[in-house]
Backbone as CSV, one residue per row, in Angstrom:
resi,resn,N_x,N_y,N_z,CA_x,CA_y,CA_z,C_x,C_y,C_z
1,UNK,12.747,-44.211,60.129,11.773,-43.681,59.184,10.360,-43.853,59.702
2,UNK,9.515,-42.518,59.534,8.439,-42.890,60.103,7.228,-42.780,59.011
3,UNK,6.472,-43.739,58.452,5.691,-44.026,56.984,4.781,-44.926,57.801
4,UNK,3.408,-44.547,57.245,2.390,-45.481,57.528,1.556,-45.690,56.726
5,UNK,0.650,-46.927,56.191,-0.057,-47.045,55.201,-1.637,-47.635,55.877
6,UNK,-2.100,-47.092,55.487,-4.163,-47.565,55.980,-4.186,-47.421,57.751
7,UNK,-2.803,-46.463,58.178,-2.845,-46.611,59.842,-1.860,-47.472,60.253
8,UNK,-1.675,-48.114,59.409,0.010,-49.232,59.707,0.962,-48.341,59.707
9,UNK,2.401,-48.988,60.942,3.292,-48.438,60.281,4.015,-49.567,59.538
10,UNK,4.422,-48.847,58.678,5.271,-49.614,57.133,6.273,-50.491,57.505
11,UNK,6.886,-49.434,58.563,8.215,-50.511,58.952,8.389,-50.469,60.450
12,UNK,7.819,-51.733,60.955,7.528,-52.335,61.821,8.264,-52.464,62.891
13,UNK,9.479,-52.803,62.934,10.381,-52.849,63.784,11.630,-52.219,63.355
14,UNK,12.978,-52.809,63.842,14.273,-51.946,63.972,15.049,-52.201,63.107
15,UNK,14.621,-53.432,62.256,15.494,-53.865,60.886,15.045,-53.582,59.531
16,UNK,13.594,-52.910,59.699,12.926,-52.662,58.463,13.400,-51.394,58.840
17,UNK,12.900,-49.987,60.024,13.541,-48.633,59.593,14.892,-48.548,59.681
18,UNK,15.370,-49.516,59.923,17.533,-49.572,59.305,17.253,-49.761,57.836
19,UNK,16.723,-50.424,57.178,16.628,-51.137,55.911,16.416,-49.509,55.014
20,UNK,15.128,-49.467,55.648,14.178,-48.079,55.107,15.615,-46.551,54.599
21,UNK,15.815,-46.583,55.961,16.588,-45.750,55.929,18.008,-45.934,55.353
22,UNK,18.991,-46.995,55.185,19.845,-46.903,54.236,19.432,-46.639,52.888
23,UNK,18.430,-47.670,52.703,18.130,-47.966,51.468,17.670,-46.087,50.637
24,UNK,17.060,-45.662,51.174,16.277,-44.455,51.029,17.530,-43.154,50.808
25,UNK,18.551,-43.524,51.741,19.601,-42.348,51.716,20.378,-43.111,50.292
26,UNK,20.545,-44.312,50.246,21.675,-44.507,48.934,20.506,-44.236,47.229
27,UNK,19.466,-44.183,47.269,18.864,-44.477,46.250,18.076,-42.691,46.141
28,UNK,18.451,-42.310,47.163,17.748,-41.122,46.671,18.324,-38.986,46.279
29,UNK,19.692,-39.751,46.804,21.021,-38.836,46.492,20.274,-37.471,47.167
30,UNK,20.696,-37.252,48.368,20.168,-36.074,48.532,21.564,-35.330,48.937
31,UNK,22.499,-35.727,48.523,23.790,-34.574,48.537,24.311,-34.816,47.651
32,UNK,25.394,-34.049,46.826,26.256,-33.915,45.594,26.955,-35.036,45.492
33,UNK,27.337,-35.517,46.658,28.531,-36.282,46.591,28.331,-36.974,47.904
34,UNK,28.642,-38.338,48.404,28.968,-38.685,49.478,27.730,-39.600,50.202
35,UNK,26.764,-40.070,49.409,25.299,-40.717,49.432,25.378,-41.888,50.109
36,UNK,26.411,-42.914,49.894,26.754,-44.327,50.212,27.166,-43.825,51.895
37,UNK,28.332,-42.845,51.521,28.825,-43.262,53.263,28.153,-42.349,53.696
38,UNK,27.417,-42.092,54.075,26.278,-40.913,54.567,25.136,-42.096,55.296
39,UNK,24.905,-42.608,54.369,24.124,-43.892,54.393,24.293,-45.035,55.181
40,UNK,25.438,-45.219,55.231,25.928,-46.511,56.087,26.017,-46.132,57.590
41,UNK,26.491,-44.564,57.586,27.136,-43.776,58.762,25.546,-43.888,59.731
42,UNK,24.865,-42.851,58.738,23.588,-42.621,59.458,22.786,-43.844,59.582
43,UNK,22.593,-45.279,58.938,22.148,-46.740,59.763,23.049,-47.118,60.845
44,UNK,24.531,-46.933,60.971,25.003,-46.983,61.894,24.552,-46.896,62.972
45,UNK,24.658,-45.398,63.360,24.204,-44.415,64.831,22.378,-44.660,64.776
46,UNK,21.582,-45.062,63.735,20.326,-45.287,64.344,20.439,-46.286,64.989
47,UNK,20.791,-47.778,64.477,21.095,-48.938,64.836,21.625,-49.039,66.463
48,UNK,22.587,-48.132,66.341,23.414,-47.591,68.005,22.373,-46.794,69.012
49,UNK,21.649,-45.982,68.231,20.903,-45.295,68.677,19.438,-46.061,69.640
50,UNK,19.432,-47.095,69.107,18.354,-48.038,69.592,18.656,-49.441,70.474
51,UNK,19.667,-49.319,70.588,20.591,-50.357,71.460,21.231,-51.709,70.870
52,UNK,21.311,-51.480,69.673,22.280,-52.516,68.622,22.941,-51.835,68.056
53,UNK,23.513,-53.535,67.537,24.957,-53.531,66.607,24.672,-53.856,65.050
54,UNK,25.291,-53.503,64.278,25.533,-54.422,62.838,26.982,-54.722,62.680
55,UNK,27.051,-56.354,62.236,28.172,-57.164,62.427,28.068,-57.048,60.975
56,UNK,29.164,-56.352,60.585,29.770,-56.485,58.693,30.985,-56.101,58.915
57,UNK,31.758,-56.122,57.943,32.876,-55.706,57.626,33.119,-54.788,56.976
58,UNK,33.843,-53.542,56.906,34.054,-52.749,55.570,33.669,-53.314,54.489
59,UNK,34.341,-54.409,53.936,34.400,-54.525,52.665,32.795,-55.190,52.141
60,UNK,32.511,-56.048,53.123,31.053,-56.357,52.977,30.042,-55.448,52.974
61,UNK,30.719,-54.419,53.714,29.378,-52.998,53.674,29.536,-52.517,52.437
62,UNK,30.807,-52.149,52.233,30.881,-51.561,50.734,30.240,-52.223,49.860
63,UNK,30.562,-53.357,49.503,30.379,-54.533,48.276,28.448,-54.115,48.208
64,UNK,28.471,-54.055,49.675,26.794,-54.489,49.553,26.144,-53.407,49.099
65,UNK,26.580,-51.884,49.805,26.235,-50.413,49.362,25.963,-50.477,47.835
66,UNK,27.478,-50.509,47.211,27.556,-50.520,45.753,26.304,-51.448,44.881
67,UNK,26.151,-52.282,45.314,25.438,-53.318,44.432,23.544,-52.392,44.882
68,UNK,23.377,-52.127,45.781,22.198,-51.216,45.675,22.564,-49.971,45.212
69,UNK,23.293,-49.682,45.088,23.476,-48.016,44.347,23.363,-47.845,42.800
70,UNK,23.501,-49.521,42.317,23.519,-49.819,40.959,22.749,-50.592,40.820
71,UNK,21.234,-50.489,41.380,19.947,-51.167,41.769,19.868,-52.395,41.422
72,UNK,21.130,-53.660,41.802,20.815,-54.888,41.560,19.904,-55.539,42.642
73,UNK,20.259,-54.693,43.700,19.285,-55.045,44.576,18.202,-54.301,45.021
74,UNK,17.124,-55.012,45.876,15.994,-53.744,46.424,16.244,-53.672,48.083
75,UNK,14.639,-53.343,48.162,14.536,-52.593,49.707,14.538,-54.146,50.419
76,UNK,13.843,-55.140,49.626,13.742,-56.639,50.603,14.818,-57.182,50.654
77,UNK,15.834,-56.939,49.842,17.382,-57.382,49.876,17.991,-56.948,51.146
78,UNK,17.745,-55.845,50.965,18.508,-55.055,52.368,18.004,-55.714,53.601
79,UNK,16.469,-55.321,53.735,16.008,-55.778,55.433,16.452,-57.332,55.197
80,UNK,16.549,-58.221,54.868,17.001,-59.588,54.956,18.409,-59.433,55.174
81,UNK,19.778,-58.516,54.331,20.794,-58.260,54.962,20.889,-57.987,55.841
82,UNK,20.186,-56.983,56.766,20.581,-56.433,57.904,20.063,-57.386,58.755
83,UNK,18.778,-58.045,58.451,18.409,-58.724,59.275,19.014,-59.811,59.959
84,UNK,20.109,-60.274,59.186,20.872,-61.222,59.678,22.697,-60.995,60.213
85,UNK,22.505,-59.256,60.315,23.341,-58.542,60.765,23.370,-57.784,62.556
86,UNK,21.999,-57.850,62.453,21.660,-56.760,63.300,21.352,-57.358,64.451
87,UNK,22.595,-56.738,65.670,21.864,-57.798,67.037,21.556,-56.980,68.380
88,UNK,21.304,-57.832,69.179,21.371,-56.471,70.707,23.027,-56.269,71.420
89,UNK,22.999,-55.154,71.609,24.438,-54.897,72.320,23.736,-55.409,74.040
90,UNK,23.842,-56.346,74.590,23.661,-56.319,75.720,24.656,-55.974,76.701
91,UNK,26.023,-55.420,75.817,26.710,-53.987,77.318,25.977,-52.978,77.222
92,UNK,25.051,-52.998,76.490,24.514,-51.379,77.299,23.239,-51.592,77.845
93,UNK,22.989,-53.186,78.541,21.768,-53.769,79.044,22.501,-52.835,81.202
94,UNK,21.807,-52.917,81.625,22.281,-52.328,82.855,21.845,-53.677,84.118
């Protein structure tokens, strides 16, 4: 996600636009159907996309999706989840 405020950008590094961006696809329904795993899919491949991993489990991804989809949680919930998810793949260090 690219957002900037007074010339900042908002989200700073690689765990805030993972954060940004789940959080933003589950809370803001931009398809009929299918918002959560759309969401998880597309933090996935950014996450991959930038040379990390996120270590969860299905059921922990789910559990966690759901509980922001039913806004018990926020956006600082998330970057602190991922944050303690999210690491470097160093096989794709050369």
């Amino acid at each position: 996600p690219r957002a900037s405020a007074f010339g900042l950008d908002a989200y700073p590094d690689l765990v805030s636009k993972a954060a940004a961006l789940l959080h933003s696809l589950v809370m803001n329904h931009a398809f009929v159907d299918g918002n959560k795993r759309t969401a998880v899919l597309a933090t996935l491949v950014f996450v991959d996309l930038n040379g990390h991993r996120i270590r969860w489990d299905q059921r922990e991804a789910l559990d966690f999706v759901l509980r922001l989809a039913n806004h018990q949680i926020g956006l600082s919930d998330v970057i602190a989840f991922l944050g303690e998810r999210i690491y470097l793949d160093t096989s794709q260090l050369a």
